[in-house]
C-alpha positions, 0 to 999 in steps of 0.5 A, a space after each residue: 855117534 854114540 859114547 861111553 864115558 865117566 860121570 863125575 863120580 866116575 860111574 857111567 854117566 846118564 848120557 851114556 846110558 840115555 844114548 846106549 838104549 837108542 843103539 840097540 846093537 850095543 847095549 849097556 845092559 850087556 854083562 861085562 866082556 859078553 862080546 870077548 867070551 863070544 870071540 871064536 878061537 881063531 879072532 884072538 885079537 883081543 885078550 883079557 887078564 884073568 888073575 882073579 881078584 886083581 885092583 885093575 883090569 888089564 886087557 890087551 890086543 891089536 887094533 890099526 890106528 891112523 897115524 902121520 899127516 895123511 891119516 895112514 892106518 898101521 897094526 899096533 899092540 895095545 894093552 888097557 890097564 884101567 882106564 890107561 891105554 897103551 901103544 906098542 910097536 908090538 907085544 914086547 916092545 917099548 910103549 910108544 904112546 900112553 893116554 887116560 881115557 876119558 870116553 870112547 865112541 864108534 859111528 852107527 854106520 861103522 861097526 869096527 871103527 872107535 875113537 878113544 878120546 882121551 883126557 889130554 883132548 887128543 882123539 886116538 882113531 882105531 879100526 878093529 879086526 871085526 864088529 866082535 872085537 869092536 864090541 869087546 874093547 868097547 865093554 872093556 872101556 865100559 866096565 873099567 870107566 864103572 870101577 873109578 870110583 874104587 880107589 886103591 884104599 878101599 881096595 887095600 881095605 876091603 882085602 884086609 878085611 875080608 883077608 883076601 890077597 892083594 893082586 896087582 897085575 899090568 904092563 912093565 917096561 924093565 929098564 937096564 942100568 943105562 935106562 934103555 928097555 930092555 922088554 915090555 911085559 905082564 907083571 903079577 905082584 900077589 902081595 910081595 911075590 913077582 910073576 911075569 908073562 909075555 903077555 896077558 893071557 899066558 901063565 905068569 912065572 914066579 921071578 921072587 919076592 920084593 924085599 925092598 922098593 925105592 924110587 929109580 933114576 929114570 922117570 917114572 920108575 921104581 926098583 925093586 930088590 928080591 930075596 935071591 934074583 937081580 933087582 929090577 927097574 920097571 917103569 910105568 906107562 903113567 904116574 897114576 899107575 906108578 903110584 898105586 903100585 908104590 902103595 900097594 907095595 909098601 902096604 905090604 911090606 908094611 903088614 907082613 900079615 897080608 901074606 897070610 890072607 886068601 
């Protein structure tokens, strides 16, 4: 088995790298998601984000996992915002599950097959379309795990100053009045102004600008207030995701003159 995982300052550990020399067909070396721009149009299985200058990388696509007592493998939807990995039904559908990576794996004998192991000790078994799109949620695991160290302060420091905006992008489930999902979908928040997608790789929507943000009724979620449309209640996949979010929109409703960069 060969492993990517963070270290204790959260870059790529030496492990890792001792490990990745030793597996030739899979090298550390590689520029990041090499392997995704590589992936004919007809392997569409795997998606990156492309809204450029965002703090998280989002990337989303379907793998079958082993499921129930007997191990069954099934089809599911999966979107990696972070190191934060999520299971759908399907694209739009409610998370079913959701785990902090603390490393991922394959076998040398099995190309299309990973585990992702999470930080809860639990082992999410995966087996991808082909070796390609093994490769390429593997790089993605890759270069997300070389990023934490980059919190979201230095983040909303380095935007101001280098006055560029302030992009959040990932996955929102909208909840209705009683709390019930309405929809799972890609938001954009590019300093106060909300798009949404079905999905990562389509061109998002202009919904409004937030005009205010507060804590909701259902865990782990935050209302947003617009200028002109309906307020929302979106919940997150985790706490951690929850509270950059709630940072990055309170900083800019905090420094007005955010708007202005880029």
């Amino acid at each position: 088995m060969y492993q990517v995982h963070a270290g204790e300052d959260g870059a790529p550990s030496g492990r890792r790298r001792e490990m990745s020399k030793k597996i030739p067909y899979r090298q550390s070396s590689m520029a990041s998601l090499n392997t995704a721009r590589l992936l004919s149009p007809n392997q569409n299985d795997f998606k990156q984000c492309r809204t450029h200058g965002a703090f998280h990388k989002n990337f989303a696509g379907y793998m079958k996992i082993q499921t129930g007592f007997f191990g069954m493998w099934k089809v599911c939807f999966f979107t990696l915002q972070g190191i934060e990995l999520t299971i759908a039904e399907d694209e739009g559908l409610p998370a079913a599950r959701c785990d902090t990576i603390a490393y991922v794996s394959a076998s040398r004998g099995k190309p299309t097959l990973l585990q992702f192991h999470m930080k809860s000790k639990k082992v999410w078994k995966t087996q991808c379309i082909s070796t390609d799109i093994a490769n390429a949620w593997f790089s993605a695991v890759e270069d997300c795990m070389s990023r934490l160290s980059y919190s979201i302060d230095r983040y909303l420091r380095s935007c101001e100053k280098r006055q560029t905006p302030t992009v959040l992008c990932g996955w929102l489930s909208q909840l209705d009045a009683k709390g019930k999902v309405m929809g799972r979908y890609f938001y954009v928040l590019r300093h106060l102004t909300v798009s949404m997608a079905p999905n990562v790789d389509v061109l998002p929507e202009v919904y409004d600008v937030v005009t205010d943000a507060t804590a909701a009724g259902a865990d782990g979620a935050m209302e947003l207030r617009f200028q002109t449309q309906p307020s929302m209640v979106l919940r997150f996949d985790s706490v951690e995701l929850l509270r950059v979010w709630h940072a990055v929109v309170h900083t800019c409703m905090k420094e007005p003159s955010r708007a202005l960069f880029g």
